[in-house]
Predicted model as a PDB file, atoms N, CA, C, CB and O in Angstrom, pLDDT in the B-factor column:
MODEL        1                                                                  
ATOM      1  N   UNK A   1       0.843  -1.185   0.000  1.00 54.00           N  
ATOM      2  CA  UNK A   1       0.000   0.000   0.000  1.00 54.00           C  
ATOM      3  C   UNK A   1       0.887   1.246   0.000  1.00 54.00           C  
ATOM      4  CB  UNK A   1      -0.958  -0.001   1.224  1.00 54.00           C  
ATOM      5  O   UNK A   1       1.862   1.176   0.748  1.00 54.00           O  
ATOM      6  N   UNK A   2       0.718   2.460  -0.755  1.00 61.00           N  
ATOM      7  CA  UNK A   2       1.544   3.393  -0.845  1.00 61.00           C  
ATOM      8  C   UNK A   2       0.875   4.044   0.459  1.00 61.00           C  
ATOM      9  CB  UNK A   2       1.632   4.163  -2.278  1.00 61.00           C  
ATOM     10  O   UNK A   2      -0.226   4.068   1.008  1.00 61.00           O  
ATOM     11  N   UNK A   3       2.278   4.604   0.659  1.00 86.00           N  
ATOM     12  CA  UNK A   3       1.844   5.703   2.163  1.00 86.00           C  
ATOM     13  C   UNK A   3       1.829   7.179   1.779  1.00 86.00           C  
ATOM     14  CB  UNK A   3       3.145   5.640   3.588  1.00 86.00           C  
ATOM     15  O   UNK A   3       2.656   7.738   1.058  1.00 86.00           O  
ATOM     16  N   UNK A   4       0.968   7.622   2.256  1.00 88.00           N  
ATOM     17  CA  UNK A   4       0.500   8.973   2.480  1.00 88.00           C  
ATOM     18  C   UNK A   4       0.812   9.905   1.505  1.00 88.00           C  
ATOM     19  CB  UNK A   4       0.954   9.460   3.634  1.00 88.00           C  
ATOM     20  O   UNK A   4       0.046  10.434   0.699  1.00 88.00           O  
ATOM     21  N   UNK A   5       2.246  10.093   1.678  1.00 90.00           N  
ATOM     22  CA  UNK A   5       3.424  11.278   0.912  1.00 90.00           C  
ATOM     23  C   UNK A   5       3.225  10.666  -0.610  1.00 90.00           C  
ATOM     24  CB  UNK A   5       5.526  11.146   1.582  1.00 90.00           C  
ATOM     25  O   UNK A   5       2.998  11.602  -1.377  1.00 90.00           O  
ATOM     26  N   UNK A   6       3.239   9.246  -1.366  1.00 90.00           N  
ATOM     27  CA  UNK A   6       3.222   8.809  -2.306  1.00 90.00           C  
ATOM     28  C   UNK A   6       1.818   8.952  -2.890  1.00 90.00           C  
ATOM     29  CB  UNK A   6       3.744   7.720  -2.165  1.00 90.00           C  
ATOM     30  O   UNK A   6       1.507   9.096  -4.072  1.00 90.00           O  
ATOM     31  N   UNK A   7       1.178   8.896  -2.004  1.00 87.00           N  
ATOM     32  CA  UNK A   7      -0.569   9.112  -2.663  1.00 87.00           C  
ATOM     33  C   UNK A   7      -0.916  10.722  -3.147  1.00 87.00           C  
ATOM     34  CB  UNK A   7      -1.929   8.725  -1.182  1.00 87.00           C  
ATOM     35  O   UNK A   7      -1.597  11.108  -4.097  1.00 87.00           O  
ATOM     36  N   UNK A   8      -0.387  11.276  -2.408  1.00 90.00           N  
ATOM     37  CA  UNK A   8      -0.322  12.898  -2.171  1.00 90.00           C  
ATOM     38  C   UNK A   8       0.537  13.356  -3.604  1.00 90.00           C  
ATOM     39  CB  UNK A   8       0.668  13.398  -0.467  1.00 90.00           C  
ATOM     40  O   UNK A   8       0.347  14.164  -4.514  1.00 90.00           O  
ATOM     41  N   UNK A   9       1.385  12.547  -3.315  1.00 92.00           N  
ATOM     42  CA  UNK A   9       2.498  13.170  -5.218  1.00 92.00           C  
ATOM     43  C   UNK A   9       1.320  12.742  -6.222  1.00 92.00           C  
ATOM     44  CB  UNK A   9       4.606  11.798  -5.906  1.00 92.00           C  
ATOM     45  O   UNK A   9       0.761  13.548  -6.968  1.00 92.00           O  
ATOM     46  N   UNK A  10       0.931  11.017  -6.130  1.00 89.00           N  
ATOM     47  CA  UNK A  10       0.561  10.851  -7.220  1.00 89.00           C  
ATOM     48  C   UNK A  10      -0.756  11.428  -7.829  1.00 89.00           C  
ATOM     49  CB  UNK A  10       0.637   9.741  -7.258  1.00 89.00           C  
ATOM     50  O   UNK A  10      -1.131  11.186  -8.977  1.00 89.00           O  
ATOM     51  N   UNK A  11      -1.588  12.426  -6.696  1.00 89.00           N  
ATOM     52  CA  UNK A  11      -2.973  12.959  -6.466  1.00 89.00           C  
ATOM     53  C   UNK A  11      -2.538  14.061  -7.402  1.00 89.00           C  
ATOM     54  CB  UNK A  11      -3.556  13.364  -4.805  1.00 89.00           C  
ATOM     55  O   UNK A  11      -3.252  14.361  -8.359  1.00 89.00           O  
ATOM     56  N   UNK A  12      -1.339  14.704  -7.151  1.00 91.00           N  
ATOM     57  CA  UNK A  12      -0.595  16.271  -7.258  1.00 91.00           C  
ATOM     58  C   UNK A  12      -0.492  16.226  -8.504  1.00 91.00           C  
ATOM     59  CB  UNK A  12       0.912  16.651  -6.531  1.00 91.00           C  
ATOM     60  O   UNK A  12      -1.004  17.168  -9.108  1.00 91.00           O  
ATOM     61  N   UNK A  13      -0.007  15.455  -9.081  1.00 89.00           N  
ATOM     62  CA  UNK A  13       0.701  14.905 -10.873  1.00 89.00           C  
ATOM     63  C   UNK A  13      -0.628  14.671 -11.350  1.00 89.00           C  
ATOM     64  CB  UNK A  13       1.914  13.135 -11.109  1.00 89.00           C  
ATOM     65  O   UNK A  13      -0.760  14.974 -12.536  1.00 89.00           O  
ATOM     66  N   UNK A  14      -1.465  14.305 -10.891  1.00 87.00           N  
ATOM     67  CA  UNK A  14      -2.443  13.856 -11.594  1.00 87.00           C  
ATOM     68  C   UNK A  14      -3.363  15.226 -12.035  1.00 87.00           C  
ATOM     69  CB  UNK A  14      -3.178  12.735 -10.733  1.00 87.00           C  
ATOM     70  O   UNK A  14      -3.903  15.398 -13.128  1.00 87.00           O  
ATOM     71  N   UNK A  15      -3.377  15.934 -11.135  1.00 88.00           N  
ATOM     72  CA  UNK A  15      -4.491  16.917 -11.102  1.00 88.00           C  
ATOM     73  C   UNK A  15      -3.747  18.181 -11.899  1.00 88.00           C  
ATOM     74  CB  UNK A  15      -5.046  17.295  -9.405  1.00 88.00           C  
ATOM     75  O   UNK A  15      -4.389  18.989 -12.571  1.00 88.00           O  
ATOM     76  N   UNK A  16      -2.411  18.230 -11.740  1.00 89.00           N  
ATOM     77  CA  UNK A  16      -1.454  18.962 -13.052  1.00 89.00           C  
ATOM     78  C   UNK A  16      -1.633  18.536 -14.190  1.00 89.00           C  
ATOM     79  CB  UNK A  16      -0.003  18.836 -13.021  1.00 89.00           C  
ATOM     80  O   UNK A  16      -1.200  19.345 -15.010  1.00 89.00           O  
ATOM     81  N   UNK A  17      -2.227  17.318 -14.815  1.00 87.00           N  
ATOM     82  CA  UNK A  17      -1.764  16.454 -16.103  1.00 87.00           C  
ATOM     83  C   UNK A  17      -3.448  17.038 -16.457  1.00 87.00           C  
ATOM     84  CB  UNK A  17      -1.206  14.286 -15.953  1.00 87.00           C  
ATOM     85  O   UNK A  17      -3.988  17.015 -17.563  1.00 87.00           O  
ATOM     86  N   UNK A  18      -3.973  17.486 -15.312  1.00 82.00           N  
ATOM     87  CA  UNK A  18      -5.762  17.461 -16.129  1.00 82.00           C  
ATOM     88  C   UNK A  18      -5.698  19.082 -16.554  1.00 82.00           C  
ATOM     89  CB  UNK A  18      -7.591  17.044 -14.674  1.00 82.00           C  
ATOM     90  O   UNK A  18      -6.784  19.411 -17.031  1.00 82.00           O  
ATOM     91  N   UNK A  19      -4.871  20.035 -16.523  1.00 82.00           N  
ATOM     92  CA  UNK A  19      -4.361  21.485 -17.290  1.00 82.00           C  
ATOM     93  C   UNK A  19      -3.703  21.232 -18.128  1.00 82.00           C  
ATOM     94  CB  UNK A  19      -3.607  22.490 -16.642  1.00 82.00           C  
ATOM     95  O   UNK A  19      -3.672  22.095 -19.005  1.00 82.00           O  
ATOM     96  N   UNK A  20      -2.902  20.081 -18.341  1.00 82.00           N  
ATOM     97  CA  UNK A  20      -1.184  20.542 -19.821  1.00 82.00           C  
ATOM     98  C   UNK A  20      -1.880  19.030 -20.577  1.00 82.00           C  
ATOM     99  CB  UNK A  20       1.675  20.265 -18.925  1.00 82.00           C  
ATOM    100  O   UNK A  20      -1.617  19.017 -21.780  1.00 82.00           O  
ATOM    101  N   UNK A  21      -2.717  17.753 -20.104  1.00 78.00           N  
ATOM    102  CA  UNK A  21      -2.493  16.450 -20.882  1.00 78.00           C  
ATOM    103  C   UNK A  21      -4.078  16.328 -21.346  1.00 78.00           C  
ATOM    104  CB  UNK A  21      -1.806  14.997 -19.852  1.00 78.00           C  
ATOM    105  O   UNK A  21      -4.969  16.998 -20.823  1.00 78.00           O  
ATOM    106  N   UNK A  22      -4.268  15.475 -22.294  1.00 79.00           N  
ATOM    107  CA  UNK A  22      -6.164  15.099 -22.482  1.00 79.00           C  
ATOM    108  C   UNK A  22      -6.813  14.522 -21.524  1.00 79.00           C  
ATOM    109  CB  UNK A  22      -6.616  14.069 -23.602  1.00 79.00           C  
ATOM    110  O   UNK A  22      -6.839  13.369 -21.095  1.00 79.00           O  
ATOM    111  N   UNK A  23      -7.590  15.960 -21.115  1.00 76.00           N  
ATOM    112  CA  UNK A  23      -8.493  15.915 -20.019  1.00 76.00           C  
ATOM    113  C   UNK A  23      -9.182  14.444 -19.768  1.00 76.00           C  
ATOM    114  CB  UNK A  23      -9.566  16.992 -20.288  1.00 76.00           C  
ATOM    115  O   UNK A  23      -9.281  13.925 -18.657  1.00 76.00           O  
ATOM    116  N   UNK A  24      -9.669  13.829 -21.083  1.00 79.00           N  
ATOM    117  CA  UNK A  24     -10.492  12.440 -20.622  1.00 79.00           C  
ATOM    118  C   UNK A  24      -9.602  11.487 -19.650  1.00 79.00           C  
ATOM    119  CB  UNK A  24     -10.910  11.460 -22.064  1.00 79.00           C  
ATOM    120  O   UNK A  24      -9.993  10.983 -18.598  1.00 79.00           O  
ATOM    121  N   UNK A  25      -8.021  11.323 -20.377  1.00 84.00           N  
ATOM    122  CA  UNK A  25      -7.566  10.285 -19.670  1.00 84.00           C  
ATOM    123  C   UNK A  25      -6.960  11.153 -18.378  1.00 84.00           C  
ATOM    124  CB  UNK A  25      -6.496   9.319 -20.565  1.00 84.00           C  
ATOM    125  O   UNK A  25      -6.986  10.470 -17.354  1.00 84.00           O  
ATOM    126  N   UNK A  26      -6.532  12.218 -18.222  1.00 85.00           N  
ATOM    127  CA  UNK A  26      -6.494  12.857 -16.920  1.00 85.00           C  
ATOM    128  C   UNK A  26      -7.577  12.421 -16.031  1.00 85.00           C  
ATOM    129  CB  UNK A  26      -6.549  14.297 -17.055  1.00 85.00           C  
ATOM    130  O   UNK A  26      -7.456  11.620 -15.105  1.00 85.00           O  
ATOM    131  N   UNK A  27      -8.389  12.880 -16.313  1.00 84.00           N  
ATOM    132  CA  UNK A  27      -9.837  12.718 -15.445  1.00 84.00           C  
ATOM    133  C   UNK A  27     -10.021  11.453 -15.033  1.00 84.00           C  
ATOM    134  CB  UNK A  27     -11.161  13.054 -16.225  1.00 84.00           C  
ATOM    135  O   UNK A  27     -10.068  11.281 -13.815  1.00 84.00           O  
ATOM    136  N   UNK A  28     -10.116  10.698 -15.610  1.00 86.00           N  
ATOM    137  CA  UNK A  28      -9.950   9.337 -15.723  1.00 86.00           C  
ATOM    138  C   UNK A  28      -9.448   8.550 -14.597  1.00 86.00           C  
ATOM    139  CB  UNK A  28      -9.182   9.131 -16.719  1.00 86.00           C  
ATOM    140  O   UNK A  28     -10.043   8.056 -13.640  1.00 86.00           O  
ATOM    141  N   UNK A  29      -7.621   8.547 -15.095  1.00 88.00           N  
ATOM    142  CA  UNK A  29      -7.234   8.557 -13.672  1.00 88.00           C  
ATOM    143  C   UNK A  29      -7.209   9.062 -12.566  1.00 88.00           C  
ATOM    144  CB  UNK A  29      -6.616   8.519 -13.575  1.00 88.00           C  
ATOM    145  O   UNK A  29      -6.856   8.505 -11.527  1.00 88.00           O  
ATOM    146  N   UNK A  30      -7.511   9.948 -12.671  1.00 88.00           N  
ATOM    147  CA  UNK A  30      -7.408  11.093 -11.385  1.00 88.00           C  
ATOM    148  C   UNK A  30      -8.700  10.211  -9.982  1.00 88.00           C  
ATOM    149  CB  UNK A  30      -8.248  13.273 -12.222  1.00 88.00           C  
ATOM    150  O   UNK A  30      -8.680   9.856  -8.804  1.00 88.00           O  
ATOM    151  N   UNK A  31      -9.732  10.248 -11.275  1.00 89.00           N  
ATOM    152  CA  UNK A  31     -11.161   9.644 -10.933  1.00 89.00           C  
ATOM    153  C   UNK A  31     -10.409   8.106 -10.087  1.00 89.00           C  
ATOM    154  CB  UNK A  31     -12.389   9.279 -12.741  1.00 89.00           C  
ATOM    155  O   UNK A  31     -10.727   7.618  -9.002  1.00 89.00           O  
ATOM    156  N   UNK A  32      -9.673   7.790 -10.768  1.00 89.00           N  
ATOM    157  CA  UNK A  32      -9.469   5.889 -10.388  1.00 89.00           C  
ATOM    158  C   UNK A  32      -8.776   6.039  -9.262  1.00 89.00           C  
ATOM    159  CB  UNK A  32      -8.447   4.709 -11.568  1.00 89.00           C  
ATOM    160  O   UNK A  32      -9.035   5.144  -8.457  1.00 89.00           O  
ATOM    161  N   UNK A  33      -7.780   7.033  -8.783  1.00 88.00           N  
ATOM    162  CA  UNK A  33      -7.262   6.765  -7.915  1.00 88.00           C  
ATOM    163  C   UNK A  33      -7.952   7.093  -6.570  1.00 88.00           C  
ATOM    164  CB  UNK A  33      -6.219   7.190  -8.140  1.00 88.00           C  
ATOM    165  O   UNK A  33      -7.697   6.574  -5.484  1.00 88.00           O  
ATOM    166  N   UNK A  34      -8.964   8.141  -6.863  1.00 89.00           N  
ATOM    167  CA  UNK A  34     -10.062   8.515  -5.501  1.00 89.00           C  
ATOM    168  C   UNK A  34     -10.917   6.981  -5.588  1.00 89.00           C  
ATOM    169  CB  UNK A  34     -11.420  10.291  -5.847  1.00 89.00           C  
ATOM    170  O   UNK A  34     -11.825   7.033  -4.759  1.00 89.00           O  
ATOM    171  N   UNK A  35     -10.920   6.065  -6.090  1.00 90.00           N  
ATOM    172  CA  UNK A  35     -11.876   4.937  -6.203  1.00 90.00           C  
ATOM    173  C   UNK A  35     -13.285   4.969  -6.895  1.00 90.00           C  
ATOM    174  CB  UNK A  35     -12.115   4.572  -4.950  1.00 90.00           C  
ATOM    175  O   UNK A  35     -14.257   4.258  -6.641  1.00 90.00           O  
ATOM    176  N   UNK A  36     -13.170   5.892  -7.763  1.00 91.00           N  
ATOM    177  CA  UNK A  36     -14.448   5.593  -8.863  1.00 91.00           C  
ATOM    178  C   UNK A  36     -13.989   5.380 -10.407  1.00 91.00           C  
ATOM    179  CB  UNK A  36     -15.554   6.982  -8.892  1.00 91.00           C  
ATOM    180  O   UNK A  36     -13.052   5.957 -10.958  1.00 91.00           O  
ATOM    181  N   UNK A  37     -14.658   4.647 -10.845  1.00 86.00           N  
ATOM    182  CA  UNK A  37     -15.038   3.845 -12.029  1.00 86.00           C  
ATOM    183  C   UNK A  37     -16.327   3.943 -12.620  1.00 86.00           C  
ATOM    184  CB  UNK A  37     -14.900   2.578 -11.758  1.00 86.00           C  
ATOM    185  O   UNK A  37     -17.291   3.765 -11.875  1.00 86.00           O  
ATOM    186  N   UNK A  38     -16.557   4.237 -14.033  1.00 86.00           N  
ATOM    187  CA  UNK A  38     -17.548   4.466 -14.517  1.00 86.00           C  
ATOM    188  C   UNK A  38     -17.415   4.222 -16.000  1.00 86.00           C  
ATOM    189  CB  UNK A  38     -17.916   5.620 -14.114  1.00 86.00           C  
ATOM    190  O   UNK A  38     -16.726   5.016 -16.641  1.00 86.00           O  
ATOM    191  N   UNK A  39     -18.043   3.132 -16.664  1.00 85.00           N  
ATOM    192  CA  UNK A  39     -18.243   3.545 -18.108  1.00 85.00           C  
ATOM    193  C   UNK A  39     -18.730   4.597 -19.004  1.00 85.00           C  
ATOM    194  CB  UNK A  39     -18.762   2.905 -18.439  1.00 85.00           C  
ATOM    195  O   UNK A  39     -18.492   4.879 -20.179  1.00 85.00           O  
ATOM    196  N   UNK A  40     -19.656   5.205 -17.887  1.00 84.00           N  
ATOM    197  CA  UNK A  40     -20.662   6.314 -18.763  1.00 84.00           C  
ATOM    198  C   UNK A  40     -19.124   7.275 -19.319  1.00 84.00           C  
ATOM    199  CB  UNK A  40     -22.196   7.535 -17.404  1.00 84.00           C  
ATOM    200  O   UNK A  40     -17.981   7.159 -18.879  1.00 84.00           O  
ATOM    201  N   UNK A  41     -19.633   8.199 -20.412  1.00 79.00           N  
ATOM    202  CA  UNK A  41     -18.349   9.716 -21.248  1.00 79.00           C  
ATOM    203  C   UNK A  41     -19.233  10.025 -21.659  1.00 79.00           C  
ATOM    204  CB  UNK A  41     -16.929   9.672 -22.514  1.00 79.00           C  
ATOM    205  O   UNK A  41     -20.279   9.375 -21.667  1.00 79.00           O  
ATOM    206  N   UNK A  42     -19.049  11.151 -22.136  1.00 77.00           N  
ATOM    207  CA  UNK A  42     -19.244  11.906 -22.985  1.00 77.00           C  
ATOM    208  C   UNK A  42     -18.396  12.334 -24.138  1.00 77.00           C  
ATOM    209  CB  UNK A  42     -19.519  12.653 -22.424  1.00 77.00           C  
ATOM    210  O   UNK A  42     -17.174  12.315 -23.990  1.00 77.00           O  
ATOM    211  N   UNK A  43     -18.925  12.722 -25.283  1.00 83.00           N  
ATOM    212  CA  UNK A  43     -18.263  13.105 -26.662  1.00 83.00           C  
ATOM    213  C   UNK A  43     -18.097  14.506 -26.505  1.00 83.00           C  
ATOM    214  CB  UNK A  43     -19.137  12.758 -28.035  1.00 83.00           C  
ATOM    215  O   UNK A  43     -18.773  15.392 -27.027  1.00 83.00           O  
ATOM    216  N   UNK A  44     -17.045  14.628 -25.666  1.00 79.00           N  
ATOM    217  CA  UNK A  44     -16.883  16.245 -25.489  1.00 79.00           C  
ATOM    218  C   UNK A  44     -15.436  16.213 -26.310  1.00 79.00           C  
ATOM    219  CB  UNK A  44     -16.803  16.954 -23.578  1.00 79.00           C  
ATOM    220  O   UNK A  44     -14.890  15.329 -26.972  1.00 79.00           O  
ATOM    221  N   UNK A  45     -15.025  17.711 -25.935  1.00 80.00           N  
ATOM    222  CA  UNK A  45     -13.680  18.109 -26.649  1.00 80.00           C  
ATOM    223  C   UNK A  45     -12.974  17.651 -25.066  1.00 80.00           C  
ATOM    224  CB  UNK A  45     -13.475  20.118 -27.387  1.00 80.00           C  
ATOM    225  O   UNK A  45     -13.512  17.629 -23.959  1.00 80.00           O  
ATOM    226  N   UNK A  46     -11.227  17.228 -25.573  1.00 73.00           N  
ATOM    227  CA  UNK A  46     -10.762  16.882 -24.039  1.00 73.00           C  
ATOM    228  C   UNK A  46      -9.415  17.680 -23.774  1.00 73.00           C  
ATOM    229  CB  UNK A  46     -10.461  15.123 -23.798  1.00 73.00           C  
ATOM    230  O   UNK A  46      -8.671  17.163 -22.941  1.00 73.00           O  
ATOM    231  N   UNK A  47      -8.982  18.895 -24.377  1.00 77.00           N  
ATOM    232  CA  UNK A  47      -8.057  20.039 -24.188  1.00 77.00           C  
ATOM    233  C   UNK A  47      -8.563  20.455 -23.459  1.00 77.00           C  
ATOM    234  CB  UNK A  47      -7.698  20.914 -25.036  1.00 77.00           C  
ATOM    235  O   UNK A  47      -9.699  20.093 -23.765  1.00 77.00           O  
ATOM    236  N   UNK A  48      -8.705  21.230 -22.266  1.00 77.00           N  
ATOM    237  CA  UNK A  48      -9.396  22.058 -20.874  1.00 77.00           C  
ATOM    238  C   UNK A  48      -9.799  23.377 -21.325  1.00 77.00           C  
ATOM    239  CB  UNK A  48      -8.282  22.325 -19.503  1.00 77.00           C  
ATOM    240  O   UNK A  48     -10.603  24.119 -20.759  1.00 77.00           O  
ATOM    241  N   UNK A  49      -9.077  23.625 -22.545  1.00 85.00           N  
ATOM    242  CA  UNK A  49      -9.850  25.511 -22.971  1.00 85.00           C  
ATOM    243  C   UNK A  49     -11.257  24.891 -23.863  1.00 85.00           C  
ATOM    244  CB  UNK A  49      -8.395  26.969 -24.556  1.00 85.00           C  
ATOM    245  O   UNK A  49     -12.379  25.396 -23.849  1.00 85.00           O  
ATOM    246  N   UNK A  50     -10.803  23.600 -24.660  1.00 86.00           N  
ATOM    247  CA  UNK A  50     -12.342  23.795 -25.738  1.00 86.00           C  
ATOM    248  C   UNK A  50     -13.094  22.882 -24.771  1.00 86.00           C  
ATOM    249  CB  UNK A  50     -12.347  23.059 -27.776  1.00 86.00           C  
ATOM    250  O   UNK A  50     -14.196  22.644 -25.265  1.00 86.00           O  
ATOM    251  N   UNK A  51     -12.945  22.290 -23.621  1.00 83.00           N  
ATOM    252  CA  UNK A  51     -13.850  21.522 -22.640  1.00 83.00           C  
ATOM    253  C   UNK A  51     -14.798  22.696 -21.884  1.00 83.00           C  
ATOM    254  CB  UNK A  51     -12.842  20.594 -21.448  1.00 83.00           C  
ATOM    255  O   UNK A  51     -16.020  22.604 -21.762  1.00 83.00           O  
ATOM    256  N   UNK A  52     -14.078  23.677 -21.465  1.00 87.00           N  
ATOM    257  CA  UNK A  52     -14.398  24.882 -20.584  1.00 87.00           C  
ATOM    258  C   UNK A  52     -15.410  25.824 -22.127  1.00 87.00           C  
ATOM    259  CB  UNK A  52     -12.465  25.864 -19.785  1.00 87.00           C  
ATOM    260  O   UNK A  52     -16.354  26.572 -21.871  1.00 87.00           O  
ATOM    261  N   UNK A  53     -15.183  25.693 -22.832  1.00 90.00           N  
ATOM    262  CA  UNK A  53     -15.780  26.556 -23.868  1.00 90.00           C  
ATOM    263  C   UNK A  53     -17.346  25.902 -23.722  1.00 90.00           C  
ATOM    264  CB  UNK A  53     -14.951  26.403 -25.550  1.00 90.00           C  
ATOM    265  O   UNK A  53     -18.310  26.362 -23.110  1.00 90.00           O  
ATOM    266  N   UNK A  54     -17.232  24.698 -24.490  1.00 87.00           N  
ATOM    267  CA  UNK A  54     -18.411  23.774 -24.499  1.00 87.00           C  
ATOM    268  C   UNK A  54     -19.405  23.532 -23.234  1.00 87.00           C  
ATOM    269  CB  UNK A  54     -17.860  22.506 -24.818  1.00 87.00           C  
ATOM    270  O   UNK A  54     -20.627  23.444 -23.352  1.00 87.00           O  
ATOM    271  N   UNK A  55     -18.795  23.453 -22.183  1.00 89.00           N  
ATOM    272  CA  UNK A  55     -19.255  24.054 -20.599  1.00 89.00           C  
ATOM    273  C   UNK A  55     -20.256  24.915 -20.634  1.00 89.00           C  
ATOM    274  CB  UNK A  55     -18.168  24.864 -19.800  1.00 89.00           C  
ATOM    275  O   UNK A  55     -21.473  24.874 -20.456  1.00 89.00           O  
ATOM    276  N   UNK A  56     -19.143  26.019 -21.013  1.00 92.00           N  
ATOM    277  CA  UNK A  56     -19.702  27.553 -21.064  1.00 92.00           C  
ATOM    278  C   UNK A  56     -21.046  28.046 -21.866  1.00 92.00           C  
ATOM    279  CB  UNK A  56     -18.590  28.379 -21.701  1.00 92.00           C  
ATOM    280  O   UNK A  56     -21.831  28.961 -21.615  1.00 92.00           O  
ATOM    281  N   UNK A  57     -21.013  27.290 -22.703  1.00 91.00           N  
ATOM    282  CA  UNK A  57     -22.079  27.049 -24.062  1.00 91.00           C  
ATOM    283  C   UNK A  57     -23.219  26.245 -23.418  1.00 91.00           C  
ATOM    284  CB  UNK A  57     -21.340  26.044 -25.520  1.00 91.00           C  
ATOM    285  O   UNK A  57     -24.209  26.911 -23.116  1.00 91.00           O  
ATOM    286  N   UNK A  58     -23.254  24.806 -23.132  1.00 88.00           N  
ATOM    287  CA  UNK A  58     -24.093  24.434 -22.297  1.00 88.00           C  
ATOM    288  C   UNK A  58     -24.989  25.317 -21.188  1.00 88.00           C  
ATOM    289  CB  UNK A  58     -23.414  23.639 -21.797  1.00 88.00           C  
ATOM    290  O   UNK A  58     -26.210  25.457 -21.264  1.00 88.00           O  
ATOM    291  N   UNK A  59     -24.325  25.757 -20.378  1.00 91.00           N  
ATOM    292  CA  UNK A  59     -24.510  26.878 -19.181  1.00 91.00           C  
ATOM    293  C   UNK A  59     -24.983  27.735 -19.907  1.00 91.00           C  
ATOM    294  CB  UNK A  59     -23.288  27.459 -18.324  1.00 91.00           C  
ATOM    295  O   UNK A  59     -25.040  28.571 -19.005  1.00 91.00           O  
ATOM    296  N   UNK A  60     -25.371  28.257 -20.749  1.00 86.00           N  
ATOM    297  CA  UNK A  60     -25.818  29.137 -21.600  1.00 86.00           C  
ATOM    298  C   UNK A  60     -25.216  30.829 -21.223  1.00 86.00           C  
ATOM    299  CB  UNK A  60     -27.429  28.923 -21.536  1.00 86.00           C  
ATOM    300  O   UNK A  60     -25.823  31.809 -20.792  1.00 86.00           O  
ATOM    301  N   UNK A  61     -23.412  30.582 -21.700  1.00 71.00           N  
ATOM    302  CA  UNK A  61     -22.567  31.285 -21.941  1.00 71.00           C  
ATOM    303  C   UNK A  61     -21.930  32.388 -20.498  1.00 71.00           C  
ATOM    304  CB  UNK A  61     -23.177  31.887 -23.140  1.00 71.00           C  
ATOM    305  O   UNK A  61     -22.431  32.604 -19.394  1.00 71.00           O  
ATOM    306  N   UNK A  62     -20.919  32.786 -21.000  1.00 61.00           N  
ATOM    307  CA  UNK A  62     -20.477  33.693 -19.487  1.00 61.00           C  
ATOM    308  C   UNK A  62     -21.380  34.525 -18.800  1.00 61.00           C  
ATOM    309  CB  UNK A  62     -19.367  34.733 -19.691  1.00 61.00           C  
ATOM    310  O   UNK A  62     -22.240  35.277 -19.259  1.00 61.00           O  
ATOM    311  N   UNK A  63     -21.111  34.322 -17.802  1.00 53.00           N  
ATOM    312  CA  UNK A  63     -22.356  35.534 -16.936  1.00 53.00           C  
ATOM    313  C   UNK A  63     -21.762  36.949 -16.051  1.00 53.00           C  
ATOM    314  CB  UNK A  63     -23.298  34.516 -15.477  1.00 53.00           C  
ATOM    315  O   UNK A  63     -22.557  37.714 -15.504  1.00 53.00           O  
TER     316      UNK A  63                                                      
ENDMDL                                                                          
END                                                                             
């Protein structure tokens, strides 16, 4: 079992990789290591500016 300090890096890296890497598989893992699993996605865009755009659009635009 990783201890504490190792869970904490790998939480840290993970949640950096979901700003600079593709958000799906960021998320993804990020998701697996808190202990959830899910088949359901969505056909979104997975760069974090055109994810946040499409968001924004949904939400029916900046407020």
């Amino acid at each position: 079992m990783a201890s504490d300090i190792q869970l904490r890096t790998r939480l840290e890296d993970a949640l950096k990789s979901t700003a600079t890497g593709d958000l799906r598989t960021s998320a993804r893992e990020l998701l697996s290591m808190l202990g959830y699993a899910s088949n359901k996605t969505l056909d979104w865009p997975t760069q974090p500016q055109a994810f946040a755009r499409e968001l924004e659009s949904l939400l029916g635009g900046s407020h």
